[in-house]
N, CA, C and O atoms as a Tinker XYZ file with bonds, in Angstrom:
   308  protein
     1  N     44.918000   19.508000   17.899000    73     2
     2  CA    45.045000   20.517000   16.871000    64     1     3
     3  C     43.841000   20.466000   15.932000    63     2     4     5
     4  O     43.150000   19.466000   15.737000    81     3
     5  N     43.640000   21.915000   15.258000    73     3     6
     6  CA    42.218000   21.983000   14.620000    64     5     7
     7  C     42.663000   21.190000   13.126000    63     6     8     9
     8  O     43.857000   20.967000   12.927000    81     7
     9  N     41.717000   20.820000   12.192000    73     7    10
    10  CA    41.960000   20.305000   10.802000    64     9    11
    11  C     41.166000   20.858000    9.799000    63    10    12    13
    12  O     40.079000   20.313000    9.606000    81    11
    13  N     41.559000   22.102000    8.921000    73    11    14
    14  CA    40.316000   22.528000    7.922000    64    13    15
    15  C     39.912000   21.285000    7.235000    63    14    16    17
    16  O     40.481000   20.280000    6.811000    81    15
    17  N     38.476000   21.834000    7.300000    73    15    18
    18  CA    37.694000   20.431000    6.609000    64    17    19
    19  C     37.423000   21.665000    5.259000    63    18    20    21
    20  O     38.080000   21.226000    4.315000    81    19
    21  N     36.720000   23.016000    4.813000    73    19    22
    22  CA    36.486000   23.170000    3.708000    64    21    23
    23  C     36.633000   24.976000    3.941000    63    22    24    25
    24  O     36.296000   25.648000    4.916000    81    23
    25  N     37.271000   25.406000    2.630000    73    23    26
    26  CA    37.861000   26.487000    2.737000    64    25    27
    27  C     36.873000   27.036000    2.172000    63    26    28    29
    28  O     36.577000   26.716000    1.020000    81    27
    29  N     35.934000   28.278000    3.094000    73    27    30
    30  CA    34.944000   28.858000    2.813000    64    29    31
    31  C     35.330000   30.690000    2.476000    63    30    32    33
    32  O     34.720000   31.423000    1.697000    81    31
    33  N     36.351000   30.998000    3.225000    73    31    34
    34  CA    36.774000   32.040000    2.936000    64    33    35
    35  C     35.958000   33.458000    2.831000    63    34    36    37
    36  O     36.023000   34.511000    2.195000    81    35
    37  N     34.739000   32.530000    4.359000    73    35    38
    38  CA    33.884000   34.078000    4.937000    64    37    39
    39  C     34.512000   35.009000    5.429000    63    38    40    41
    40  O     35.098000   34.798000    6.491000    81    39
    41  N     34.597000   36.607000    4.671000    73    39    42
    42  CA    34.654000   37.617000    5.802000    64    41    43
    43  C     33.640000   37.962000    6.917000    63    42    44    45
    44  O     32.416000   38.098000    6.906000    81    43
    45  N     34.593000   38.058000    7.897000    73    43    46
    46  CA    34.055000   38.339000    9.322000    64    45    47
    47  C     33.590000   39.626000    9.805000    63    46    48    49
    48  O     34.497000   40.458000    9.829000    81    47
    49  N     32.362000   40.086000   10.233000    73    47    50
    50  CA    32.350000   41.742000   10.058000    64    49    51
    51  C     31.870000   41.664000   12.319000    63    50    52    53
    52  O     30.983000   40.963000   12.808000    81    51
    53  N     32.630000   42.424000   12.948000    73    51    54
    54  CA    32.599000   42.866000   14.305000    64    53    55
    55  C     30.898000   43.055000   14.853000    63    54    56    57
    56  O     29.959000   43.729000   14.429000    81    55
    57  N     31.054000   42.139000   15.953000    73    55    58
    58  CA    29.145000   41.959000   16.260000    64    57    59
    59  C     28.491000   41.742000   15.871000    63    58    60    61
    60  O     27.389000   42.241000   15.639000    81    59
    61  N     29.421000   40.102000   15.468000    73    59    62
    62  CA    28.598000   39.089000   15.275000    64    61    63
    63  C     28.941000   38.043000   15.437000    63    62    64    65
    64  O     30.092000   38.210000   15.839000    81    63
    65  N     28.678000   36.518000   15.402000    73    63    66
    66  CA    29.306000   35.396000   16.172000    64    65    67
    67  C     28.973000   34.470000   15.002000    63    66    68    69
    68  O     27.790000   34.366000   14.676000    81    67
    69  N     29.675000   33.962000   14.510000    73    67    70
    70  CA    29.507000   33.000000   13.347000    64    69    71
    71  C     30.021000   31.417000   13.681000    63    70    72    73
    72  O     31.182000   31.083000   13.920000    81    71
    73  N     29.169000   30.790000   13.643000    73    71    74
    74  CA    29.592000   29.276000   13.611000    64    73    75
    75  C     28.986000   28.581000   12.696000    63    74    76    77
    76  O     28.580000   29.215000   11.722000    81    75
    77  N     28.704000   26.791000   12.749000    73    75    78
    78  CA    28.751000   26.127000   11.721000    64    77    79
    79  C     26.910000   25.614000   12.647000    63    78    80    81
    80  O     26.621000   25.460000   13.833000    81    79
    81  N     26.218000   25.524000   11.562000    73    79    82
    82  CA    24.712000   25.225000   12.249000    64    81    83
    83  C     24.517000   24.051000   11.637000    63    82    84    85
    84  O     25.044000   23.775000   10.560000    81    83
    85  N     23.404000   22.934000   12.562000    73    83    86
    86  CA    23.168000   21.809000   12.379000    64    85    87
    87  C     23.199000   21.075000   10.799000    63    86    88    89
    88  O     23.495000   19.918000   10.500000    81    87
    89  N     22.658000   22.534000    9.686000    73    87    90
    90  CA    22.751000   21.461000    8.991000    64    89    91
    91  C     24.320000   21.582000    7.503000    63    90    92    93
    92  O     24.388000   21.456000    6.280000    81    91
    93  N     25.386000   21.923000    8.782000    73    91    94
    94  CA    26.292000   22.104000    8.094000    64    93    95
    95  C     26.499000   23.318000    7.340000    63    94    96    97
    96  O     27.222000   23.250000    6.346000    81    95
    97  N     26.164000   24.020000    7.548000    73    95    98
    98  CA    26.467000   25.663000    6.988000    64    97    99
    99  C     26.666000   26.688000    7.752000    63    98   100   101
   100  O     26.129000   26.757000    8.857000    81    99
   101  N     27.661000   27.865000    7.165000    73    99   102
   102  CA    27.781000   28.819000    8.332000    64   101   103
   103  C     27.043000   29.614000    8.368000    63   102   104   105
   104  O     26.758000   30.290000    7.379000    81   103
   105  N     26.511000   29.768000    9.538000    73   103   106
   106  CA    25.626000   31.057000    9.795000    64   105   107
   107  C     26.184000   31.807000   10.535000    63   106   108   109
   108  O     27.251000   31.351000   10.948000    81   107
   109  N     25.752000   33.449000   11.140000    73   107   110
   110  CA    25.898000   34.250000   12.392000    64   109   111
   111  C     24.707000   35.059000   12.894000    63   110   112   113
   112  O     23.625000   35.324000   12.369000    81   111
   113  N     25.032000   35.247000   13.611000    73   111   114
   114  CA    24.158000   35.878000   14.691000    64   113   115
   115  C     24.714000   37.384000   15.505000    63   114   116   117
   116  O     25.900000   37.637000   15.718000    81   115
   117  N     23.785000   38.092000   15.804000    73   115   118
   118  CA    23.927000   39.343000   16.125000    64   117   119
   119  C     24.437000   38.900000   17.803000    63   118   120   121
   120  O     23.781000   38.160000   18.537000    81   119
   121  N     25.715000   39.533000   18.155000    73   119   122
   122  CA    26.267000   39.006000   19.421000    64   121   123
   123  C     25.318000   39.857000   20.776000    63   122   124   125
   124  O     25.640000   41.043000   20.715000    81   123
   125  N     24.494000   39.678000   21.704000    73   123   126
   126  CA    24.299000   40.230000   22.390000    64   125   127
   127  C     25.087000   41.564000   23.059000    63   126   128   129
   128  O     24.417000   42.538000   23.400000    81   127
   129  N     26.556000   41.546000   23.225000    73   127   130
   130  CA    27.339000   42.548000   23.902000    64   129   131
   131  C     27.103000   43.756000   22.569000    63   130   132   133
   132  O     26.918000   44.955000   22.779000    81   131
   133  N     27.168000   43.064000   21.101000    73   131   134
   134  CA    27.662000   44.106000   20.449000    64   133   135
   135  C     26.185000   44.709000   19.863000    63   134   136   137
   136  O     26.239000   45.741000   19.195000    81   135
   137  N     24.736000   44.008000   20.134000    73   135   138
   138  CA    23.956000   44.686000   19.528000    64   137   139
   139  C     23.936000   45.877000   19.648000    63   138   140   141
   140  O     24.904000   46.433000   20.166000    81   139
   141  N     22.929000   46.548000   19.245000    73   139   142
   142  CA    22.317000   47.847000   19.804000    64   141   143
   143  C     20.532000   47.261000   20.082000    63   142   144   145
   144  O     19.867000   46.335000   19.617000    81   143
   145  N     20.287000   48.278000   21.003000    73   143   146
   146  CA    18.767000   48.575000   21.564000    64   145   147
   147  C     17.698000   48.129000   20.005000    63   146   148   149
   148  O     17.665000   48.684000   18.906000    81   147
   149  N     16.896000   46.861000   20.557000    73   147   150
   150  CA    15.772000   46.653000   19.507000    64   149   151
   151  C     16.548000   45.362000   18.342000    63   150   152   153
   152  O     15.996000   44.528000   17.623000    81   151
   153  N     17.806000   45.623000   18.533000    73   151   154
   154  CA    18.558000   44.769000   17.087000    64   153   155
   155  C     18.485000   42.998000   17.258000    63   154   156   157
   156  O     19.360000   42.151000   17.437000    81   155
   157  N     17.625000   42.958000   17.170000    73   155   158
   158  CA    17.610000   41.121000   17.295000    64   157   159
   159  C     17.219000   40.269000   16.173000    63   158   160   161
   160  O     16.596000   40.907000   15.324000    81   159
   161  N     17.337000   39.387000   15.976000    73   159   162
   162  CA    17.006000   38.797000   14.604000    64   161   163
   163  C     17.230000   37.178000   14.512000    63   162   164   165
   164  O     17.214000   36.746000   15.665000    81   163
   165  N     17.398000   36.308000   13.731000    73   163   166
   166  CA    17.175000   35.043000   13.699000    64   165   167
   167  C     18.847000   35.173000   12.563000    63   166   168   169
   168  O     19.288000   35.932000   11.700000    81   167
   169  N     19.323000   33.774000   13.358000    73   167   170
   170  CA    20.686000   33.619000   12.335000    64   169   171
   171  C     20.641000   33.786000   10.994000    63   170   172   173
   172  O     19.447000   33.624000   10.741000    81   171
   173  N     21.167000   33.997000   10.043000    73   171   174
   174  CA    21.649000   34.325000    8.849000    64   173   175
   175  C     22.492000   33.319000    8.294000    63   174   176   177
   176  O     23.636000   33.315000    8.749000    81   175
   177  N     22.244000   32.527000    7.492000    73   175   178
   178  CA    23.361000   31.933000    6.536000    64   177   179
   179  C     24.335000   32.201000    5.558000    63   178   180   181
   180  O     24.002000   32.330000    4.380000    81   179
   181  N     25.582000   32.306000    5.947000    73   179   182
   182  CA    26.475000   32.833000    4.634000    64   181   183
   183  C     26.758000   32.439000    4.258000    63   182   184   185
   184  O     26.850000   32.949000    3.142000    81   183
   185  N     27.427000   30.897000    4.324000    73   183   186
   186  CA    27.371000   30.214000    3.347000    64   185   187
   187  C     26.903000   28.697000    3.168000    63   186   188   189
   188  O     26.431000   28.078000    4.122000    81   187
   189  N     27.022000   28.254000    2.184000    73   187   190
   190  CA    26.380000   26.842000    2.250000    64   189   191
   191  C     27.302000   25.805000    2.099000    63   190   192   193
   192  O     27.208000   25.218000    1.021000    81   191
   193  N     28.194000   25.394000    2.889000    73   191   194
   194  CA    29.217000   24.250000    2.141000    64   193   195
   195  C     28.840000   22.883000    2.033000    63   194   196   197
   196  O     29.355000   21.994000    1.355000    81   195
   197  N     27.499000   22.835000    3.090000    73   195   198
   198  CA    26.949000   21.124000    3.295000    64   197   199
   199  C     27.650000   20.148000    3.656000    63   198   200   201
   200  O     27.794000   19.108000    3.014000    81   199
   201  N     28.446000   20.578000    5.380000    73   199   202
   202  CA    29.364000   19.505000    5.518000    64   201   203
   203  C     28.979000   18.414000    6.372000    63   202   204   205
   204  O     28.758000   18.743000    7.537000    81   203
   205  N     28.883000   17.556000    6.169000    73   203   206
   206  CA    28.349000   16.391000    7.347000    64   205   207
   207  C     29.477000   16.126000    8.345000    63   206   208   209
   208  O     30.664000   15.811000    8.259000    81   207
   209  N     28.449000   16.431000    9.509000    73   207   210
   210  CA    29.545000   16.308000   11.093000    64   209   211
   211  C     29.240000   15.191000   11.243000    63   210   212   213
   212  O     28.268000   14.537000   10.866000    81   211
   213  N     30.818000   14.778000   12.290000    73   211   214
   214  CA    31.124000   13.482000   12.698000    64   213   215
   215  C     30.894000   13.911000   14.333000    63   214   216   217
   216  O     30.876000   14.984000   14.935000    81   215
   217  N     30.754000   12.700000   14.659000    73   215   218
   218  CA    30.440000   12.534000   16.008000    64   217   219
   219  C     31.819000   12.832000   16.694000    63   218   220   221
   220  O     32.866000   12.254000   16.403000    81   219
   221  N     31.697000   13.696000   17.531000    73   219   222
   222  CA    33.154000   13.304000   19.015000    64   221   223
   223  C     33.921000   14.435000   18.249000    63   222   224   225
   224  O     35.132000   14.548000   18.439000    81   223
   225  N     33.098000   15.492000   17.173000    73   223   226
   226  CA    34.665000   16.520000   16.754000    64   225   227
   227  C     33.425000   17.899000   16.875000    63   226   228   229
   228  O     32.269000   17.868000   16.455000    81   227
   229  N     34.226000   19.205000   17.685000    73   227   230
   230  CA    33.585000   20.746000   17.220000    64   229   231
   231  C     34.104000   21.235000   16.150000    63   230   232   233
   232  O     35.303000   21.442000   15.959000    81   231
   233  N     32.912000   21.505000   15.164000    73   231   234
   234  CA    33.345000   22.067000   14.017000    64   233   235
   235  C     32.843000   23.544000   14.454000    63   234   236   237
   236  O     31.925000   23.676000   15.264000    81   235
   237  N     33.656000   24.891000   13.728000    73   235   238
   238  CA    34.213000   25.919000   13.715000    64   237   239
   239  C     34.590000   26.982000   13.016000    63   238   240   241
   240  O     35.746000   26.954000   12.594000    81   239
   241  N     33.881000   27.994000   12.754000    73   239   242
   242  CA    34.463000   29.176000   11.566000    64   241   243
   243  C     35.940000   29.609000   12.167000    63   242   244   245
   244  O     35.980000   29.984000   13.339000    81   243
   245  N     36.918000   29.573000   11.539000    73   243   246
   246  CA    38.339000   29.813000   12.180000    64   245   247
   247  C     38.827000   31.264000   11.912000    63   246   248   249
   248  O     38.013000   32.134000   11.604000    81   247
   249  N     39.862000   31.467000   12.004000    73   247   250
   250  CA    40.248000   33.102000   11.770000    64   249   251
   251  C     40.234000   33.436000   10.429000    63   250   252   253
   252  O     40.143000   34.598000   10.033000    81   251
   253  N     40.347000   32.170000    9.495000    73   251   254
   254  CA    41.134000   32.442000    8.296000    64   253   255
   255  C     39.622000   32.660000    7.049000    63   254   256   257
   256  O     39.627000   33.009000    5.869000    81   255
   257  N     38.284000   32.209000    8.129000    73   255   258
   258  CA    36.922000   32.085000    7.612000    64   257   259
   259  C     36.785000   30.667000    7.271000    63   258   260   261
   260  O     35.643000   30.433000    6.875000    81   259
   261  N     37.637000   29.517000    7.287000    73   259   262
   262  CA    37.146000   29.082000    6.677000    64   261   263
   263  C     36.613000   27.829000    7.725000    63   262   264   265
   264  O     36.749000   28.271000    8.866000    81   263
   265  N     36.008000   26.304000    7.778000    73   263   266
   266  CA    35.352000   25.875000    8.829000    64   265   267
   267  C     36.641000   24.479000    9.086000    63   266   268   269
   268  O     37.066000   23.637000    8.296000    81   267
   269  N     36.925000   24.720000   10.396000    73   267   270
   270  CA    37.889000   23.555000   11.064000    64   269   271
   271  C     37.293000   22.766000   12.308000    63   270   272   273
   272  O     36.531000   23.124000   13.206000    81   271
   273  N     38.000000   21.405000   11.992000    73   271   274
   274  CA    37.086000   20.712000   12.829000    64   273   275
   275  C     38.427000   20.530000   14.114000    63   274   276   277
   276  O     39.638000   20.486000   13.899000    81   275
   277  N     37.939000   20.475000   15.025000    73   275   278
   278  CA    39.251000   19.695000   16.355000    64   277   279
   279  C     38.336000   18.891000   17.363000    63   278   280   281
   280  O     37.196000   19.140000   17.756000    81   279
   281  N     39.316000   17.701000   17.698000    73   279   282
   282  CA    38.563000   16.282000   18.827000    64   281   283
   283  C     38.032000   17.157000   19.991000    63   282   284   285
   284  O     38.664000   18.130000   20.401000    81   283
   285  N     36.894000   16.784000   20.481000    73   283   286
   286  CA    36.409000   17.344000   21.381000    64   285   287
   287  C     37.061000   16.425000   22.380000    63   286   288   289
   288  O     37.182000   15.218000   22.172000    81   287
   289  N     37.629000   17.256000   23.870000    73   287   290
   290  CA    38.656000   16.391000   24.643000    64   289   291
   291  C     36.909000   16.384000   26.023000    63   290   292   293
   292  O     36.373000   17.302000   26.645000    81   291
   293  N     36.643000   15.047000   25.946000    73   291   294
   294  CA    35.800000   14.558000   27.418000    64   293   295
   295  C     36.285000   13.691000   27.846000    63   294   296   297
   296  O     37.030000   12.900000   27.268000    81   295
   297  N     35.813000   13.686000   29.367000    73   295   298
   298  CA    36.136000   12.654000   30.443000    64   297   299
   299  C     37.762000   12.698000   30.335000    63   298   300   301
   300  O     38.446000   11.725000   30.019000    81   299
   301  N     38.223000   13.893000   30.627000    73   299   302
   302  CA    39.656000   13.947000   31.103000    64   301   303
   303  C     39.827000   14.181000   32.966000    63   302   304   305
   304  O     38.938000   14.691000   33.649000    81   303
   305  N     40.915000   13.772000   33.416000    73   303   306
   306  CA    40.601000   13.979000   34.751000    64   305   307
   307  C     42.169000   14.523000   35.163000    63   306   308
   308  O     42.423000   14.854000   36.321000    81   307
């Protein structure tokens, strides 16, 4: 199960893909399916929460906007 780590409370706007970037902040990006012709660009930061990731967890913009972390499941068989 996921665990909010910090309630950021980004709205989400359609064609675009938002996650949490290396240095702990959310950014998004223009989704390939939903661009249009010419529309490309370099991620965008919306917000800044500055969260330091732990090893062995995906952190995550969730439905609610805000960023949740859940155990990454490897070497299951």
């Amino acid at each position: 199960m996921a665990k909010k780590v910090v309630k950021v409370g980004v709205k989400k706007e359609s064609g675009y893909l938002y996650f949490v970037d290396k240095n702990g902040n959310v950014a998004r990006a223009v989704m390939s399916r939903g661009n249009k012709k010419g529309k490309k660009g370099k991620p965008e930061v919306v917000a800044k929460p500055g969260i330091e990731k732990e090893s062995g967890y995906l952190y995550f913009v969730d439905k609610d906007g805000d960023v949740s972390k859940a155990k990454m499941a490897r070497g299951r068989k």
